[in-house]
N, C-alpha and C positions, 0 to 999 in steps of 0.2 A: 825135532821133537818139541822145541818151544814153539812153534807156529801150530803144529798138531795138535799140543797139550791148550793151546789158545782156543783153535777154531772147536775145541771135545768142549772146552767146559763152555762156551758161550751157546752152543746147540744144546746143551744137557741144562743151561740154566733156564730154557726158555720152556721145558715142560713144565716144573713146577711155578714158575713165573705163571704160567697162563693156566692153570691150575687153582692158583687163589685169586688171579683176575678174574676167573668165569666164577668161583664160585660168587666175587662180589657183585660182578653182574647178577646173578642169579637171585642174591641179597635183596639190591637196590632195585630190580624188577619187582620181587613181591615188596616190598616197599611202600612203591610208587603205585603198584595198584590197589592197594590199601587205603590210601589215602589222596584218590585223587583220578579221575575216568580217564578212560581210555584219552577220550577229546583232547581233554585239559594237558593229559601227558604231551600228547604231541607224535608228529611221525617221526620224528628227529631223535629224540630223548630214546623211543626203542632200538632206532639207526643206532645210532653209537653204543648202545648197549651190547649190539651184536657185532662189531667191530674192537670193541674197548679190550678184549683180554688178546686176541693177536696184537692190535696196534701196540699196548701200552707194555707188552710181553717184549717185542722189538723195540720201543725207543729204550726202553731199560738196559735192554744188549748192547743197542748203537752206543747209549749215550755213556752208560757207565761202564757195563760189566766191559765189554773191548777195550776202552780206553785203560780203566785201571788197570787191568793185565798189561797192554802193552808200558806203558808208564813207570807201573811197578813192580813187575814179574822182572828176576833177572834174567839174563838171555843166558847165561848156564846153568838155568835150575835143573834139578834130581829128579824131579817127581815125574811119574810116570803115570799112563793109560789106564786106570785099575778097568776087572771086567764090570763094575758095577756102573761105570761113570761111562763106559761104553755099551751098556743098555739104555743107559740115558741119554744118551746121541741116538741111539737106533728107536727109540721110540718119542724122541722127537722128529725126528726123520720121517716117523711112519705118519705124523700125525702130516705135516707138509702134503706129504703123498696125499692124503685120505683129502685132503684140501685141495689140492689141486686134480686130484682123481672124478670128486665130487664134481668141481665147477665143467672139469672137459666133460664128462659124461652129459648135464645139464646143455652146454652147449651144443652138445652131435645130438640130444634130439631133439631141441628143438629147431635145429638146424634143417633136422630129417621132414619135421612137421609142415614145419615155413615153405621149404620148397617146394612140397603138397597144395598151402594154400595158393600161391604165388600162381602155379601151375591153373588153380580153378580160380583164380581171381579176376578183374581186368579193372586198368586203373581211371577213377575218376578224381575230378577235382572234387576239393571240399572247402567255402569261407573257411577262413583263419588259420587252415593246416600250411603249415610250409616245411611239410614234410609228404615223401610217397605215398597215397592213400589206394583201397584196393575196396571193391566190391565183389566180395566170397558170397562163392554159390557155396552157401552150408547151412545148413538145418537147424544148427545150434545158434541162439543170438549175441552173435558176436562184435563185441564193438572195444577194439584194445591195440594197447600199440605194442608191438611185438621189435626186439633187437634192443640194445644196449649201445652200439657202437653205431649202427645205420639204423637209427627207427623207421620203422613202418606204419602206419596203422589200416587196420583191417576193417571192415563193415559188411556184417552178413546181409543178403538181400530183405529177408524178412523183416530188421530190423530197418531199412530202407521202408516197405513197404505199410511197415502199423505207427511207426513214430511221426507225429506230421511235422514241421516245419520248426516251432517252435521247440518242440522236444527235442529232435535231432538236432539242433545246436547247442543244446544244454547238453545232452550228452558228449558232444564231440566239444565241447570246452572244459570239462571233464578231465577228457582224454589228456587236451593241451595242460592240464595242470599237471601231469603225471607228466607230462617231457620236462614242463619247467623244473619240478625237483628232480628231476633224471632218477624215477623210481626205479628202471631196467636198469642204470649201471650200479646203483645201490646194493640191488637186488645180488648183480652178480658178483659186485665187490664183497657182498659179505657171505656170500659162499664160497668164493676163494680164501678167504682168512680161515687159516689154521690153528682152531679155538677148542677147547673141551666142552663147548658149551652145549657140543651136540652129543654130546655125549649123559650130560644131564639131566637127570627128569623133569619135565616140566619144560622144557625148553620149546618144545611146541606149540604152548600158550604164549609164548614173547614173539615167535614167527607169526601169529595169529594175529595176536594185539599190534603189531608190528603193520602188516599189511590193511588191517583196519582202521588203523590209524590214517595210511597211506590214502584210503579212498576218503575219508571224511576230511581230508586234505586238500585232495580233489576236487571233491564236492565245494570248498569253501574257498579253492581260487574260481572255480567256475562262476560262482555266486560275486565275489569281490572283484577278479579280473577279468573275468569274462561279462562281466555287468549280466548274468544268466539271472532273472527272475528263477528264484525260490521254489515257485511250485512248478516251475516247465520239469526242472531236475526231478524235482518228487516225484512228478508225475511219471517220467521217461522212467525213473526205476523202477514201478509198479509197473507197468508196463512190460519193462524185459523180465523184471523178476515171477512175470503169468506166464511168459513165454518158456521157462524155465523147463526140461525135462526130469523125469523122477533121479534121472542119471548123465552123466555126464557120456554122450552115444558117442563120442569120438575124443583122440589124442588130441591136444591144445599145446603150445607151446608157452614157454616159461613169457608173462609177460605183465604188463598192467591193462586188467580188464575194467569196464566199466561194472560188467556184474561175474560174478565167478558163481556155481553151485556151490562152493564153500560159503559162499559172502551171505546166502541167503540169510540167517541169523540175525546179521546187522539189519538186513534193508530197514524192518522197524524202526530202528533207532535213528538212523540218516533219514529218512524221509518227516520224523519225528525234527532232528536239529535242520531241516530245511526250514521247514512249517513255522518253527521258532524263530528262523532267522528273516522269515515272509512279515511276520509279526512285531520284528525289533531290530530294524537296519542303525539305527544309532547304537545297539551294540555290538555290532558289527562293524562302524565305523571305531570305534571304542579299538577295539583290538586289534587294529591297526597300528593302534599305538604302543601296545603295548610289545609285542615284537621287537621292534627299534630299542626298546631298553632295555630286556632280555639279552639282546646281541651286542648291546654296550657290555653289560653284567660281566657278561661270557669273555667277551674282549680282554676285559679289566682283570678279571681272574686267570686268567692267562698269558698275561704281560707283568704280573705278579708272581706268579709261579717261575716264569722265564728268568727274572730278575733273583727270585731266590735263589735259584739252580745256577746261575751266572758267580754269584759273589759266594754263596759256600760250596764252590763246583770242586775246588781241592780235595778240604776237609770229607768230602761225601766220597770222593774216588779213592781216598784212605780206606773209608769204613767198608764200601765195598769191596777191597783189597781184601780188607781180615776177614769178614765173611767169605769171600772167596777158597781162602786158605783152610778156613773150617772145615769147606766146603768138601775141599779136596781130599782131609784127610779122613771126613765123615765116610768119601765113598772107596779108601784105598785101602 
C-alpha cells in the first residue's frame, strides 16, 4: 500500500500541476504578444511555452513530490486510496493517453502519406542538402522536409520547373534552417507532452504564432547562414505563394514547409522582414550578437535557480511533505 499510496498521489499531483502550468503559459503567451511581435518573441520562446506545463509538471514530481514521500512518508502509514484521489490518477492517466494517442495517430499518417510520396518520387542530388532529397511528381508546390528522426526532404517538379537557380537555393536553405533547429522533432516532441494546454481556448493562436515564428527563423538563417541574398527568398515566396491552390487538393504530411496554405497570411510580412533585411545587413550583423547574451542570461538564470534548489533542497522537501498531507486528507 505504501509504494501504491506513493505512485496514486505522484500521478494525481501531476494533473493539477499542469493545470496551473498551462494556465501560466497561456498567461505569459498573451503577455508576450502584447508587447512585443511575433519576430521579436522568437521560435524558441513559443517552443517552451508548449512544452513548459508537461516538462515543469514532471521535474516537480521527479524532483520533489517522489522524493519527499519516499524520505518522509513512514513505510507503515494508515492512509489509504480514497475514490477521489483515484479519479485523479485515472484522469491523469487519460491525459498521458490523449498525448500519446495524439502523437501515434500523427505519426501513422504521416507515415501513410510519405510512403505515397516516396512511391512517386525519384531521388536527386541537391548543393548543401546532406540529407535524402526527392523530386515528387505533385501538383501541389512542395518543397519541405518531411520526418523527425530520418529527414527527408521533398521537391515538387513544378517548383523545379518556375524557381530558377538563384531562387531555388534560397529556398532550399530555407529548408536547411528548419533541420538546423530540428523543427520536425520539436514539432513532435511537443505533441507527445501530456499538457492541458490543448485543452484551452486559444491555444490555436500559440501553435499559429509558434510555427510562424519557426519560418521567419528560417527565413533568417537562410539569409545569415546560408549567405541567401534577401530578395532571391522574397522572391521564391511570391512565387510559390501564386502557385498556391484555392485549397489544399491533396493529404500532406506533418512537416516543415517552405510555404503551407495556412502560411499564406504571413507571406506579407516575411517577404516585408526580407526586404528590410536587403536594406540593413549591419542589423543583421547586430543580432548576432545579441543571441550570445540572451543564452548567457538563460545559462545564468539557471545555474542560479539550480543552486537555490541545491542549498534549500531540505527545507522545500518538508514543505512539500505538508502539502502533500493536506493533500491527502483534502481528497479522503
Amino acid at each position: 500500500m505504501y509504494l501504491a499510496l506513493g505512485a496514486s498521489l505522484a500521478l494525481a499531483c501531476f494533473l493539477p500541476l499542469n493545470a496551473c502550468f498551462s494556465l501560466l503559459a497561456r498567461v505569459l503567451f498573451q503577455l508576450k504578444m502584447k508587447t512585443a511581435s511575433r519576430a521579436q518573441a522568437g521560435a524558441t520562446f513559443f517552443f517552451v511555452l508548449k512544452i513548459f506545463p508537461a516538462c515543469l509538471s514532471a521535474l516537480c514530481i521527479l524532483l520533489l513530490i517522489i522524493p519527499s514521500y519516499l524520505i518522509l512518508e513512514p513505510g507503515a502509514t494508515t492512509e489509504r486510496i480514497s475514490w477521489v484521489l483515484l479519479l485523479l490518477v485515472m484522469l491523469s492517466a487519460l491525459l498521458f493517453a490523449c498525448a500519446l494517442l495524439r502523437g501515434l495517430a500523427s505519426w501513422r499518417r504521416s507515415s501513410l502519406i510519405l510512403r505515397d510520396w516516396v512511391r512517386r518520387s525519384r531521388p536527386v542530388r541537391l548543393a548543401g542538402v546532406n540529407i535524402p532529397a526527392y523530386k515528387l511528381k505533385e501538383s501541389f508546390p512542395v518543397i519541405a522536409v518531411i520526418g523527425a528522426v530520418r529527414p527527408r526532404l521533398f521537391v515538387s517538379e513544378q517548383v523545379f520547373d518556375t524557381l530558377d537557380a538563384e531562387e531555388f537555393a534560397a529556398a532550399i536553405q530555407h529548408e536547411v534552417g528548419h533541420l538546423a533547429s530540428r523543427d520536425n522533432l520539436k514539432r513532435w516532441f511537443a505533441e507527445m507532452c501530456p499538457t492541458l494546454l490543448f485543452f484551452l481556448p486559444g491555444t490555436e493562436n500559440l501553435t499559429r504564432a509558434w510555427h510562424a515564428a519557426s519560418e521567419e527563423g528560417a527565413d533568417l538563417y537562410a539569409v545569415q547562414q546560408g549567405r541567401v541574398p534577401p530578395l532571391n527568398l522574397a522572391s521564391a515566396l511570391i512565387k510559390i505563394s501564386r502557385m498556391m491552390p484555392d485549397c489544399n487538393p491533396v493529404a500532406v504530411p506533418t512537416g516543415a514547409y517552405f510555404l503551407e496554405r495556412d502560411n499564406l497570411p504571413d507571406v506579407a510580412r516575411r517577404v516585408h522582414a526580407l526586404l528590410d533585411a536587403a536594406d540593413s545587413s549591419p542589423a543583421i550583423a547586430m543580432s548576432r550578437n545579441i543571441v550570445p547574451f540572451r543564452q548567457f542570461l538563460a545559462c545564468g538564470l539557471l545555474v542560479s535557480s539550480i543552486l537555490i534548489l541545491v542549498t534549500s533542497y531540505s527545507t522545500l522537501l518538508l514543505g512539500v511533505h505538508e502539502v502533500l498531507e493536506k493533500f491527502l486528507h483534502l481528497v479522503s
